[in-house]
C-alpha positions in Angstrom: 5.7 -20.1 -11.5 2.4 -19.3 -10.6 2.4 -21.8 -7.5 5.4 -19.2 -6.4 3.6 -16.2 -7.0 0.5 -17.8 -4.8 2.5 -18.4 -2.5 4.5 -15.1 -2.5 1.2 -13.3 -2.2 0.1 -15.4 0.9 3.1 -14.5 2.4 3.0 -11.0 1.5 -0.7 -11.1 3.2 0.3 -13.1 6.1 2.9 -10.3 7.2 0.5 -7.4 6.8 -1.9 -8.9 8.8 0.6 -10.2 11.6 3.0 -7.1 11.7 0.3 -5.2 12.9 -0.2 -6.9 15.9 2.8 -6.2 17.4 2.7 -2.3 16.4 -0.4 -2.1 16.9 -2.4 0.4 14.4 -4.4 -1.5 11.8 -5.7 -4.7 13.6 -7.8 -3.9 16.7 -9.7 -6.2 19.3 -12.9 -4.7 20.3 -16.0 -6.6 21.1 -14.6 -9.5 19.8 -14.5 -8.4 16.5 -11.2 -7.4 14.2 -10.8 -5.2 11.8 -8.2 -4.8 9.1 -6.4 -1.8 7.3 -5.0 -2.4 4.2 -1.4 -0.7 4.3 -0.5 -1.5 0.8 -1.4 -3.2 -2.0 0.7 -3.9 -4.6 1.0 -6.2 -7.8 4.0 -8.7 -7.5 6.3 -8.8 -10.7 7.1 -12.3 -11.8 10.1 -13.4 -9.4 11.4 -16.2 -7.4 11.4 -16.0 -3.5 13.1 -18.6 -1.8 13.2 -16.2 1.5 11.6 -13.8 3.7 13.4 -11.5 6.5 11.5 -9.4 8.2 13.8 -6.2 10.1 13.0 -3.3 12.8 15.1 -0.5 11.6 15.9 2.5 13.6 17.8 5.5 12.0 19.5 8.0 14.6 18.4 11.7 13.9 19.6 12.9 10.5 20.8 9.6 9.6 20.2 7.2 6.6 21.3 4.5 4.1 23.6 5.6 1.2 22.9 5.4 -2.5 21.9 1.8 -3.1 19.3 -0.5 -4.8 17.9 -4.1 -3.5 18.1 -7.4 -5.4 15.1 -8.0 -4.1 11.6 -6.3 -3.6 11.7 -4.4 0.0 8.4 -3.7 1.3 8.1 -1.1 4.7 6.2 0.2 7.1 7.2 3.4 9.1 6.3 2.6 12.7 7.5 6.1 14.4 9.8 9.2 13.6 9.8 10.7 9.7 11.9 9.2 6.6 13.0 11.2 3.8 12.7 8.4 0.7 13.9 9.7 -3.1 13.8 6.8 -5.9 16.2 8.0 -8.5 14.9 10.2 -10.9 11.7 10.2 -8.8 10.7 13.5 -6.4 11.5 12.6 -2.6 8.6 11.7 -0.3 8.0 12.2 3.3 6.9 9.3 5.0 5.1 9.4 8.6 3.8 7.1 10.8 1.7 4.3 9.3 2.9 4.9 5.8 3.8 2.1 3.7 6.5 2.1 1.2 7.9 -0.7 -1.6 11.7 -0.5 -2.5 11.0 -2.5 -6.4 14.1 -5.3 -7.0 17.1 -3.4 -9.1 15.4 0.0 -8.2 18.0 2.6 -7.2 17.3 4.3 -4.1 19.1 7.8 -4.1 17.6 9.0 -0.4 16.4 6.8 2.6 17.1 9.1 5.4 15.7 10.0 8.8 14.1 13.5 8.3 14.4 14.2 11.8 17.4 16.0 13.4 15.9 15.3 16.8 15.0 12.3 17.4 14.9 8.5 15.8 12.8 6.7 13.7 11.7 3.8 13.3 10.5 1.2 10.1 9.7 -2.3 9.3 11.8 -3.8 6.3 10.3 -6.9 4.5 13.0 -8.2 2.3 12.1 -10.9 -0.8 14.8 -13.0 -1.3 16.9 -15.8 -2.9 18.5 -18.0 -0.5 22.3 -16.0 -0.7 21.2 -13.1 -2.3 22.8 -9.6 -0.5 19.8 -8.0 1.1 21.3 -4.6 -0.1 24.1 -3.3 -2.7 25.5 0.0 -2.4 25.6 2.1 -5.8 29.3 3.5 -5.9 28.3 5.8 -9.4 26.3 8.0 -8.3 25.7 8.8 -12.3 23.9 5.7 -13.0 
């Protein structure tokens, strides 16, 4: 358990350090030197990852996910555009670009939206997984 949990958090550091260099805010070159931006930290609960999948996500203006919930912890990073993101029972947030978000396994998610009516955006989706498991499950009572 704990060896999965190292290595969970290795991952976890490995793809905030990487991601960044291929959208380019929190790593920069200069002088030969780098330096690092920490995005998000957060504590892992105990849990078993037997994958990683790593998605660009782009939402057409106004669009968004319907009412669902992740087997899985979901970590994010908005890379352009505005989301609208509501955790149920929670007050929604605004998220811009550079904002990182987590998406807790078994968490219901009541709003993941594009707040623009203009124009796309954008995010990074970094999905914890068993091997099998549905990446997403939409929540059909929307009293739950």
């Amino acid at each position: 358990m704990q060896l999965k949990r190292s290595i969970m958090k290795n991952v976890l550091q490995w793809l905030l350090v990487i991601l960044p260099l291929f959208y380019g805010s929190s790593l920069t070159a200069q002088n030969n030197s780098i330096s690092r931006k920490t995005l998000l930290q957060q504590q892992l609960p105990p849990t078993s990852v037997e994958e990683v999948r790593i998605d660009e996500i782009t939402c057409a203006p106004g669009q968004g996910a319907p009412d669902h919930y992740h087997p899985g912890e979901v970590y994010g990073y908005v890379v352009e555009g505005q989301i609208i993101y509501k955790v149920y029972g929670g007050e929604p947030v605004l998220l811009n670009p550079g904002d990182s978000f987590r998406e807790a396994a078994g968490r219901r998610i009541e709003v993941f939206k594009n707040a623009l009516a203009d124009k796309p955006s954008k995010f990074i989706a970094i999905y914890l997984a068993k091997k099998g498991q549905p990446l997403i499950v939409l929540t059909s009572n929307k009293n739950q």
